[in-house]
Every structure is written in C-alpha cells, then in structure tokens.
VOLUM-765257 format. One record per residue (C-alpha): residue number from 1; x, y, z. Coordinates in steps of 0.2 Angstrom, whole numbers. Example, Ala and Ser with C-alpha at 12.3 -4.5 7.8 and 13.67 -1.06 7.14 Angstrom:
REM VOLUM-765257
 pos    px    py    pz
   1    62   -22    39
   2    68    -5    36
//
This chain:
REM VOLUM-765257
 pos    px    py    pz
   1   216   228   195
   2   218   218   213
   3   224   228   229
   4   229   217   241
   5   228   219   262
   6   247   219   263
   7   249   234   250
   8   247   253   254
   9   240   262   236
  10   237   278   234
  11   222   287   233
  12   223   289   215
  13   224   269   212
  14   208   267   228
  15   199   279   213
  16   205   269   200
  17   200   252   207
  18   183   257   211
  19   179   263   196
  20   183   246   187
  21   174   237   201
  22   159   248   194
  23   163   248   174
  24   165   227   178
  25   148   226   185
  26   133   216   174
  27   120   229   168
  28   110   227   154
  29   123   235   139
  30   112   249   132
  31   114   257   150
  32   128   269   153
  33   143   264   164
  34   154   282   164
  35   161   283   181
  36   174   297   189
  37   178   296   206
  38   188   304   220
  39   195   296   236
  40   200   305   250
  41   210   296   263
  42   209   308   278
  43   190   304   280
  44   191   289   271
  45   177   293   262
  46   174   291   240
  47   166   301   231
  48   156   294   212
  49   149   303   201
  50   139   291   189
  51   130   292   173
  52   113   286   173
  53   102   279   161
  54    89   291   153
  55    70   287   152
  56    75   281   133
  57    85   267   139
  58    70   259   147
  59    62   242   135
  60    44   251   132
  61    37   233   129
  62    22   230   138
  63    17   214   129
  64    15   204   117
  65    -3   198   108
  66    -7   186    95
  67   -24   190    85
  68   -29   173    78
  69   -41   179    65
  70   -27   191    57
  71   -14   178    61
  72    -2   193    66
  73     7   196    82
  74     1   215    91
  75    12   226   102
  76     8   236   115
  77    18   248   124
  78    19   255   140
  79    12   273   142
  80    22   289   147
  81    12   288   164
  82    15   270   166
  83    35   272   162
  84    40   287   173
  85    40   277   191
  86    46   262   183
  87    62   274   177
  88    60   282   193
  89    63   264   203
  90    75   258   193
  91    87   275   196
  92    84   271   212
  93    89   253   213
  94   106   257   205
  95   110   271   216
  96   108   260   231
  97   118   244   220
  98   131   254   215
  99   135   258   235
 100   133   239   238
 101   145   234   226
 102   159   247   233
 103   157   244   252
 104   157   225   246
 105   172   225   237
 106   181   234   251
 107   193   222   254
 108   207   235   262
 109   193   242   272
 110   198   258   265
 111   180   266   263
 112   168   273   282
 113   159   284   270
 114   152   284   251
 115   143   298   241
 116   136   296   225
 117   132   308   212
 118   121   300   200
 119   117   311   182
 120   109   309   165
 121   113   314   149
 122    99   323   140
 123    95   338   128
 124    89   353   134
 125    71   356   124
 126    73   374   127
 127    91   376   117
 128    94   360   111
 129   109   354   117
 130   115   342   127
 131   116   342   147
 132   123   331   160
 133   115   337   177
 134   113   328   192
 135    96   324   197
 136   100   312   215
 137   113   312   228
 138   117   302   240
 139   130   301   256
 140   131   286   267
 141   141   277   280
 142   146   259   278
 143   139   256   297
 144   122   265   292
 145   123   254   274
 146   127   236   282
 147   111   239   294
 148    98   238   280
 149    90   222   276
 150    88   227   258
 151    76   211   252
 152    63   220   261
 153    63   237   257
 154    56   248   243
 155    71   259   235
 156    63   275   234
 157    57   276   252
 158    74   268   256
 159    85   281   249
 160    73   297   257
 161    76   288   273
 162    98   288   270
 163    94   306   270
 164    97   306   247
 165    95   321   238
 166    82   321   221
 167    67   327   214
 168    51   317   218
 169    49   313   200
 170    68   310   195
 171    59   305   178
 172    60   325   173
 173    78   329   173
 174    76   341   187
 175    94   345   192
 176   102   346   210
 177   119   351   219
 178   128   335   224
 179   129   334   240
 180   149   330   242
 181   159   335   223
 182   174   328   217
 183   189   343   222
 184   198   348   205
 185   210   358   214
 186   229   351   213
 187   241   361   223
 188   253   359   208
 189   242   368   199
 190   247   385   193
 191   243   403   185
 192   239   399   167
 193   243   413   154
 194   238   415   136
 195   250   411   121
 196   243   406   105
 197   236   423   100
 198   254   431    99
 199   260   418    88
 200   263   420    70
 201   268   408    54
 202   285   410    55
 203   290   407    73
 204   299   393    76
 205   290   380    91
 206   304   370    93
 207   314   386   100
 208   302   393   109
 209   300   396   126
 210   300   379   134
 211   287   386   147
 212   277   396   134
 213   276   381   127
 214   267   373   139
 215   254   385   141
 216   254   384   123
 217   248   366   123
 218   238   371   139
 219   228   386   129
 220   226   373   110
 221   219   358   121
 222   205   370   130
 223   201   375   113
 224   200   358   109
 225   188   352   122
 226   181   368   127
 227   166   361   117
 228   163   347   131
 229   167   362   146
 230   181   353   151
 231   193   362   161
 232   213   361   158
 233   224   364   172
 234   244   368   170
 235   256   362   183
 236   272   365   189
 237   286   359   178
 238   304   354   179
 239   304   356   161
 240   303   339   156
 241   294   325   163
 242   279   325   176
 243   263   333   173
 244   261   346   162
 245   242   349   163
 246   225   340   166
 247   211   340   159
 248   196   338   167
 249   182   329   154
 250   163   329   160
 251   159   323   142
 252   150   305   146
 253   158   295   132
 254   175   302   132
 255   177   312   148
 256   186   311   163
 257   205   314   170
 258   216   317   153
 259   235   319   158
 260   244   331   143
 261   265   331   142
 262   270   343   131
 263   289   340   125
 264   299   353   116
 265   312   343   109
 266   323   344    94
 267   327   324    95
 268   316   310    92
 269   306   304   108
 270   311   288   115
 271   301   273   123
 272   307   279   140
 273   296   296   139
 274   282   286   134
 275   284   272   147
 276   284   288   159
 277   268   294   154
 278   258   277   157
 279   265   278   176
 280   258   292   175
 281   242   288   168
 282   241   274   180
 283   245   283   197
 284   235   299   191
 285   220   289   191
 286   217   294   174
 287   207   289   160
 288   221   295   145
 289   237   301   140
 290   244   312   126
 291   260   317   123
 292   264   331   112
 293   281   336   105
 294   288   346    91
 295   298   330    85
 296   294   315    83
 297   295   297    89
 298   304   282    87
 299   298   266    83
 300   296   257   101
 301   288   271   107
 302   276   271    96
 303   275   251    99
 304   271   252   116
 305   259   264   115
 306   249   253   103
 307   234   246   112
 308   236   259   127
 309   225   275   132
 310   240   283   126
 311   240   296   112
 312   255   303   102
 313   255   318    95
 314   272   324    84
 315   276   340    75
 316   265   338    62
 317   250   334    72
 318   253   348    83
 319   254   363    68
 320   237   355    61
 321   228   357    78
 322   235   372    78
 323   227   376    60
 324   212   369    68
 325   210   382    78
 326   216   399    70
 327   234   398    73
 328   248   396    61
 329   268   393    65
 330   281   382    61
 331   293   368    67
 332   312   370    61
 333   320   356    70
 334   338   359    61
 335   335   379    65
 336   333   373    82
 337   347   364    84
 338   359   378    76
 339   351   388    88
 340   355   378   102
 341   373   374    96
 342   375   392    96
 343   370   395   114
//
C-alpha cells in the first residue's frame, strides 16, 4: 500500500498503511507481528497496539561444545537468570524499532506523536488460560524521537528516559494501563437489543424484521467470538448496504477490526454487494469481512471473493451457526416471496 504526497486518505487507510509497514518489517518469523492501530488526525498522533514476543520465543542456545573423547557434540543452555534481561532488552529494542520504522516511513508527514502499546500472549498459571496484557507503553514525539543518537544508547535506560511505562522486569508478565488506547466508539454506533432467544424452529428469517435481523446477526456473532472477548458493535442502517456491525477482535492470531453485513434477502447476492463490502473493508481499516444473507450467492460473487479477507456466509450457513449456538429457525425463500407479493 503506497500513499503518495499529493493524495489526502483517511484515517482509516494512515491506520491501515502503517500497520503493513510494521507486518512488512524483517523479524526473525517465530516472533509475532499482530498489529491494530488507530490514527487520529486532529492531533496527528497514532496509536499501535503490538504483540510481543513471549520469553519462549527467545533461542535458549548458549553454545555449542564438542567432547573429543566421547566424540559427541554437548549443549548448553542459557539459565532462567541469564535469559530474563536478554528478553527484557530485546522487548525494549523493538518497542523503540517499531517507533523508528513509523516516523520513518512517514512520507505524508502525517504523524507529530506515536504511542505504542506493546503486549504478550501468555497463560495465566493461576486459571489457565490465556491473557494478552500489556506489560510497556510508550508515547512519543517525532521531534523528541529524531533527537536521539540511538547507536549510543542502552534501550532500557532509553525508553525510562522517553518517559515509557513498564515493569522493571518486563520478563514477568506484570500488566499496565496503556498510556493512550485505541477509541472503539463510532458515533454510528447504536443501542443493541437481544433477539435470538425469542426465536423459535418455525419462524421464517427471510421475513423477518429486517432490523431484528440485524441484531440477530449482531447477538449470533458475539456468541461466536465471545470466547476471544471481542466486542460487536451495531450501526446505523439504511437497510441494505454500509455497515452493519463491528467487531472488535483482541484474539492475537485472528483478531482485530471485522466488518459483518447482514442481508435479508429473498434473491441471490450479486458481485456488486460483495464488491461493496471489500470498499468497505479497505476504507474501515479492517482486517475481514463477512457477509451473511438468508439466500445465497451467485457465482462471481463468490469468484471475487476467492483469495480475499472476505467471508460468505448463505442460508444454510447462517441456521448452522445458529444450531451452533442453541437456536433453531428456518429459511423459506418462496414463503418469503408470497409474503412479500402479498404486501
């Protein structure tokens, strides 16, 4: 993604372009890349939240001995004591990189300010699952950046002095309040309500309630992620097209921003609604689309989806996760119609 001096893009696409600038950048591949971020133009400030390696993804290799009179190689490994500052420095060096690389590839000189969230995935030994918390923060000014001589400069006693936020032994998981978060409020977003429970196996989707509907899809996709504790935001609609909620992903393989369209149709889906949810996608900022509809779809929509972040969920994908998740119902596209002939 290039954005060029003489174009003016939206916050969405500055988040966007960023975050490839990041994902692009050479790291050793067993560390994690997983990147949202948020721009905000009137301060012109962005705002990262990054996943960090765990201690585990650090080479325990030490070195390497060959014992002559056993004629056989010998590892040894580097301590628990001897590993936890070399973690420590290395989360430190990418905390200070990864603000390089953005106030470097600033070409539109649309960033004054960077904060970065920087968190790792772990288990939590005391329940046993997983947590993502942030253990350093970091908020900085390109003028206050671009003043540092970094060949010179140990990044622990680098970042304390930028003012950064963090345990002194980032090696324990210790988490911290970001100094700056990424805003999830939308002021298209509205008042949810609850559907799903007042359904039963005989109503028919495809006449339902085309707003009832959307909270439908709204309520089944929480339940879907609610493992992850993603949120799932409805918006306004002008009952077809736009965006019809977002969710909010924190999971670190698949999370992020996932826009949904819901379409309560009785005909098949054309190209053009798929087409319109990849614009979507692409000035959202997100990560994914799904498009969900109580028909189905034709051929070249499901042709241009192929190879895309895109989704496409029909009728009979939408009663299964409905199964999935307690609900039974039905889809009648020529009761719909009658219905709808008759109105």
């Amino acid at each position: 993604m290039k954005v060029k001096k003489n174009q003016s893009p939206t916050p969405e696409i500055i988040s966007k372009y960023y975050e490839n600038v990041i994902s692009n950048t050479k790291y050793p591949s067993i560390f994690p890349k997983n990147t949202i971020s948020e721009y905000l133009p009137e301060t012109r400030m962005i705002i990262v939240d990054y996943e960090l390696p765990n201690i585990s993804c650090i080479p325990r290799m030490k070195e390497i001995s060959y014992i002559k009179s056993k004629n056989e190689f010998k590892c040894k490994l580097f301590s628990d004591r001897e590993i936890e500052p070399i973690y420590d420095n290395i989360i430190y060096q990418i905390a200070l990189k990864r603000i390089m690389e953005i106030f470097n590839f600033d070409t539109i000189n649309a960033i004054t300010t960077v904060s970065f969230n920087g968190f790792v995935c772990s288990i939590d030994r005391s329940t046993g699952h997983q947590i993502s918390p942030f253990i350093l923060s970091i908020q900085v000014s390109k003028d206050e950046y671009t003043s540092i001589n970094f060949s010179n400069i140990s990044p622990k006693e680098c970042f304390k002095k930028l003012k950064g936020v963090g345990s002194s032994k980032l090696y324990t998981i210790t988490p911290i309040p970001p100094i700056v978060t990424i805003n999830k409020k939308d002021p298209r977003f509205i008042e949810s309500y609850n559907v799903a429970n007042s359904i039963n196996e005989g109503d028919n989707l495809a006449i339902m309630d085309w707003q009832d509907f959307e909270h439908l899809i709204r309520e089944i996709f929480e339940t879907e992620f609610a493992s992850s504790g993603s949120e799932v935001k409805v918006t306004q609609s002008s009952r077809d097209g736009g965006v019809d909620a977002i969710v909010f992903d924190p999971d670190p393989i698949r999370g992020g921003k996932i826009i949904i369209q819901a379409k309560r149709y009785i005909n098949t889906v054309g190209v053009s609604a798929v087409r319109d949810l990849y614009g979507t996608i692409l000035n959202e900022g997100a990560n994914k689309g799904i498009l969900v509809t109580t028909s189905d779809y034709g051929p070249d929509a499901y042709k241009f989806a192929k190879n895309k972040p895109i989704s496409l969920l029909n009728g009979s994908n939408l009663l299964h996760l409905l199964q999935k998740h307690g609900h039974k119902a039905c889809i009648d596209i020529k009761a719909a119609r009658d219905a709808f002939s008759n109105t």
